[in-house]
C-alpha positions in Angstrom: 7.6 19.7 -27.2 9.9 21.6 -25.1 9.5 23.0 -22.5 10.4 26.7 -23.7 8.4 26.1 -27.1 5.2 25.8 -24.8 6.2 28.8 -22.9 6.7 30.7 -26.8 3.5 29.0 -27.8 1.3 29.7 -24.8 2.4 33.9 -24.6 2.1 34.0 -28.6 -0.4 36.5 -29.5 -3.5 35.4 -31.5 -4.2 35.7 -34.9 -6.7 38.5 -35.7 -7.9 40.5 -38.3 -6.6 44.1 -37.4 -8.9 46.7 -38.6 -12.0 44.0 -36.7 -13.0 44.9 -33.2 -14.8 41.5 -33.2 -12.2 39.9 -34.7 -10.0 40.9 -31.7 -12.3 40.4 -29.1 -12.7 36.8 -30.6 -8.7 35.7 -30.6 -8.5 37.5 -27.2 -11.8 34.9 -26.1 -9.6 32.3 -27.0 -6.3 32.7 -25.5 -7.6 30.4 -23.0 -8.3 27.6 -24.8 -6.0 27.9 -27.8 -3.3 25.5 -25.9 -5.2 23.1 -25.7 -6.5 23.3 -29.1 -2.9 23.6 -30.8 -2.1 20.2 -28.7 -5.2 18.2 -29.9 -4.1 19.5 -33.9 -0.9 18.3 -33.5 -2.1 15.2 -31.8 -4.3 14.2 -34.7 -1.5 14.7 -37.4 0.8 12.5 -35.3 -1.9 9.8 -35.0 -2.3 9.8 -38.9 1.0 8.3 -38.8 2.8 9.3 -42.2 -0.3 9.8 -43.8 -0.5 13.5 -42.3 -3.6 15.7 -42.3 -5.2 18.6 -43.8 -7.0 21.4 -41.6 -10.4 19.7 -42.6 -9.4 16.3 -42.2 -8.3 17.4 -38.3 -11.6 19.5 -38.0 -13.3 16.5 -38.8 -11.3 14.3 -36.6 -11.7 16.2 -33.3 -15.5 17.5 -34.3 -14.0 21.0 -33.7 -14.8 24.2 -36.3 -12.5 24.7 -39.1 -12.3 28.3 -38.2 -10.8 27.1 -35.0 -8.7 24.2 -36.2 -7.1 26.4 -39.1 -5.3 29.6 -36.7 -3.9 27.0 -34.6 -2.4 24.7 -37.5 -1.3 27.9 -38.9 0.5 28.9 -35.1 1.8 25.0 -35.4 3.6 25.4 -38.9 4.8 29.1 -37.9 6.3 27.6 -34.6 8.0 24.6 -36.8 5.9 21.3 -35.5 4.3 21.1 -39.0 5.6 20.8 -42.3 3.9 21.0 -45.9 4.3 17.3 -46.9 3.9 18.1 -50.7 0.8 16.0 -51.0 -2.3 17.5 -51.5 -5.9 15.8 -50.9 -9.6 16.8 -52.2 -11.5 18.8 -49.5 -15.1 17.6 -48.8 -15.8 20.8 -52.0 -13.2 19.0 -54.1 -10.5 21.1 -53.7 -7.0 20.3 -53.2 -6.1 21.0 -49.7 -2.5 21.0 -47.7 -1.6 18.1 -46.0 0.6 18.6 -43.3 2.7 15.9 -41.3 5.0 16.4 -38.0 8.5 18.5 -38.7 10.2 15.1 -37.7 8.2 12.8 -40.2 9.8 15.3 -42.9 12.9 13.0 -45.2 
């Protein structure tokens, strides 16, 4: 990751639901940490190899809360690090879910 992308990614405001005071207050709780959190996402897609992940399968992965894992895969795939592989793969309610690989394990 470049160095610029980091500065982008670390000064990127938070994902929020606007008319929620707590909702607010909760992204703003996380600015902190949310670096470090985008960085251990991305770092469990990458070590699936080609095989990618969805937001469960890195929840799971890095015993972190969906509701924190999903915000920060969404901040990875808006920034461009990860792509929609076309694949889909049953969530532990047997739905389809997203799986997403690295932008440069895309052909």
């Amino acid at each position: 990751m470049t160095a610029q992308l980091q500065l982008a990614l670390r000064d990127q405001a938070l994902p929020f639901k606007r008319d929620s005071e707590t909702s607010r207050a909760a992204a703003e709780q996380s600015r902190p940490k949310a670096p470090s959190y985008r960085a251990a996402c991305l770092g469990s897609v990458y070590g699936r190899a080609g095989a990618g992940a969805t937001n469960e399968e890195v929840a799971n992965a890095l015993g972190m809360k969906i509701q924190t894992v999903c915000p920060r895969m969404k901040e990875l795939r808006e920034t461009g690090q990860l792509v929609d592989s076309a694949m889909r793969r049953a969530t532990a309610s047997g739905r389809d879910a997203v799986v997403w690989i690295p932008k440069d394990s895309w052909v």
